[in-house]
C-alpha positions as CSV (number, residue, x, y, z in Angstrom):
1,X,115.7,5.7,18.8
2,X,112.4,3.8,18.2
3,X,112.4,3.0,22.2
4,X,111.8,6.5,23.0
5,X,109.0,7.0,20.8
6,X,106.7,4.6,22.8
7,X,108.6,5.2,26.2
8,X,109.8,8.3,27.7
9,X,113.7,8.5,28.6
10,X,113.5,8.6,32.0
11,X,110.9,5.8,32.4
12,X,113.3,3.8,30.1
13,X,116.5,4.2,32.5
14,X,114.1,3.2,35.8
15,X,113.2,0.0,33.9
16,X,117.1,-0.9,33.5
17,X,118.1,0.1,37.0
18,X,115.1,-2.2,38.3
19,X,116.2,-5.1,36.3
20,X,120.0,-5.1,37.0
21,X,118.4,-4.9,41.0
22,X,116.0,-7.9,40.4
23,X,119.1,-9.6,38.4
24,X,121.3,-8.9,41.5
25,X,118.4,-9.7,44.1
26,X,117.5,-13.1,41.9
27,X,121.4,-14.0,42.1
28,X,121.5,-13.4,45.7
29,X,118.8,-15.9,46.1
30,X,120.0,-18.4,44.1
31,X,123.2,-18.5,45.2
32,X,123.1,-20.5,48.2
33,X,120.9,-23.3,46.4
34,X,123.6,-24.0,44.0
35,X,126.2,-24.2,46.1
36,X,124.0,-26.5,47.9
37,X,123.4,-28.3,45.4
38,X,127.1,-28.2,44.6
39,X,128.1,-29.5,47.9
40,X,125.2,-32.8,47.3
41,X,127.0,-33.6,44.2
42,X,130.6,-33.4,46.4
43,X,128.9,-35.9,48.9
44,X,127.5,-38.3,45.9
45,X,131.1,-38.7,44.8
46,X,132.2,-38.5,47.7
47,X,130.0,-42.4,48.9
48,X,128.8,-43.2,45.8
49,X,131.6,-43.6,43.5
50,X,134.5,-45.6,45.4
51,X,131.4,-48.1,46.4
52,X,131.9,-49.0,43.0
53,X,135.5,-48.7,42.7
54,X,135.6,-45.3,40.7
55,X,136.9,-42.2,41.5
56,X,137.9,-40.5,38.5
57,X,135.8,-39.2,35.9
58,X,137.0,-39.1,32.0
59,X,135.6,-37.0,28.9
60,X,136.5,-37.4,25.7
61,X,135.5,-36.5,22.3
62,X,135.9,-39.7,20.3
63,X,136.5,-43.2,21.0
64,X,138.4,-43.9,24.5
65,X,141.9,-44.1,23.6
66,X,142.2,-41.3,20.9
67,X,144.6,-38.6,21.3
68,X,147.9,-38.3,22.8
69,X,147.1,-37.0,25.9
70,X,144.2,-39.7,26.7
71,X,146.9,-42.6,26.0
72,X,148.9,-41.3,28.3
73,X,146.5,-41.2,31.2
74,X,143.8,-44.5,30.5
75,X,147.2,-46.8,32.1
76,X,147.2,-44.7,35.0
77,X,143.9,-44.7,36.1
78,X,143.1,-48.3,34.5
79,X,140.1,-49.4,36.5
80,X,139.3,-46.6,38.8
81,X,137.4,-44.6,35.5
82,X,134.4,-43.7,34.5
83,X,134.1,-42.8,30.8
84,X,131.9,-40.0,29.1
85,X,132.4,-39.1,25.2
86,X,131.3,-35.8,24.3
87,X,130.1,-36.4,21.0
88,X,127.1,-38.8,22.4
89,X,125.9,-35.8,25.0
90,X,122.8,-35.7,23.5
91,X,122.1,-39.5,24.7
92,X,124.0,-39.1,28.1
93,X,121.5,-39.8,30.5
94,X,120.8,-36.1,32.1
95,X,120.5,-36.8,36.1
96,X,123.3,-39.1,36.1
97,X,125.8,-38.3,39.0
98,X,128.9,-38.2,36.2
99,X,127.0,-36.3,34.1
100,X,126.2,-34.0,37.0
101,X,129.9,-34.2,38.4
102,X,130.8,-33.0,34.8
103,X,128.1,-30.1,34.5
104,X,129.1,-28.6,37.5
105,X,133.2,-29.1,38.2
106,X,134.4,-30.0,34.4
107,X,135.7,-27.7,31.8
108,X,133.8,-24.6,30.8
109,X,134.1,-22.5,27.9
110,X,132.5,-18.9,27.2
111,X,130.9,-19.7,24.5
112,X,130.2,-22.8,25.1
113,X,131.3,-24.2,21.3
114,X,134.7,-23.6,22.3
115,X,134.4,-26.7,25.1
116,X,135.4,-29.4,22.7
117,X,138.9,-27.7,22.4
118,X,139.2,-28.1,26.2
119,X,138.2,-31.9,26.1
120,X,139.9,-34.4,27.0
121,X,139.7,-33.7,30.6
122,X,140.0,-35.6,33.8
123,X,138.0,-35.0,37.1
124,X,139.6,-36.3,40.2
125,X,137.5,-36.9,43.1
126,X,139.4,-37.2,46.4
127,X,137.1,-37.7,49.6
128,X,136.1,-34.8,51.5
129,X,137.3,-32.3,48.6
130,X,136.3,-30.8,45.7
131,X,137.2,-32.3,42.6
132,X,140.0,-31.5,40.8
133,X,139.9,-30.8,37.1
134,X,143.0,-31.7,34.7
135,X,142.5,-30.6,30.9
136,X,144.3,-32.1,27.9
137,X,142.8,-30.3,24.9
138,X,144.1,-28.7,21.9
139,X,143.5,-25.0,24.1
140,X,144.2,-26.7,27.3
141,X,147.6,-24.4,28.7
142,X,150.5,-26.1,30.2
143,X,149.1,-30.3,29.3
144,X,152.7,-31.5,30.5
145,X,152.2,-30.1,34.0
146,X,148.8,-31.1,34.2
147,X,149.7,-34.4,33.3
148,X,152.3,-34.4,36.1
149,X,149.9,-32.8,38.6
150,X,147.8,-35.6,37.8
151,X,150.1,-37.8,38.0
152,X,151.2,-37.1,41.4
153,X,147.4,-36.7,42.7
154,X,146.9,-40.2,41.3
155,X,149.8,-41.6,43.8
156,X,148.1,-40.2,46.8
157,X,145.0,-41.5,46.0
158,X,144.8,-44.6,47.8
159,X,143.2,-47.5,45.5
């Protein structure tokens, strides 16, 4: 092992054992600034949005009303959307609150190149909650009772 040539064994474990504590101690830390952080976001959708009559937030990859899914719920949420497309991320302005909103409560995928196959998705954001995410891509499991879900969050959202 070329690591124990220039560092004895013992010195060598220490060094792992104090970096998994710093990683733990560092996570500790951080913690309560992202949720924080989090909960500002919550609050910017929460007064921000339905001041301009939005309250639902859209990705897609590709034009607007591509894909099966997307068809189906652009008429239901008609003028109360706000539009992202995935494939222009890299011009998305970065401290914009959808952009933010999507960062922190839209789809994630480990590793990260799998997101596209999670896309379209929907993010619902109902006063004093968190919002609610609704995924209608190729990997997405059970799209007919997210649609439905959706569907039924939509009607008790008032307009």
């Amino acid at each position: 092992m070329l690591l124990s040539r220039y560092i004895p064994g013992w010195i060598a474990i220490l060094l792992a054992y104090l970096i998994g504590f710093l990683h733990v101690v560092l996570l500790v830390i951080a913690l309560p600034f992202i949720l924080i952080y989090y909960f500002a976001l919550c609050i910017g959708a929460w007064f921000v949005l339905p001041k301009l009559g939005k309250d639902v937030l859209i990705v897609s990859n590709g034009s607007v009303d591509s894909g099966p899914w997307l068809a189906q719920v652009i008429p239901m949420v008609k003028d109360r959307a706000l539009f992202l497309n995935y494939e222009e991320r890299e011009s998305w302005q970065r401290w914009s609150l959808p952009v933010q909103l999507f960062h922190a409560f839209g789809p994630s995928a480990k590793p990260a190149f799998h997101l596209p196959y999670f896309i379209p998705a929907v993010l619902l954001m109902r006063k004093f909650r968190l919002p609610t995410q609704y995924n209608f891509g190729e990997r997405s499991v059970n799209r007919e009772a997210n649609l439905e879900r959706l569907r039924s969050a939509l009607g008790s959202v008032p307009d």
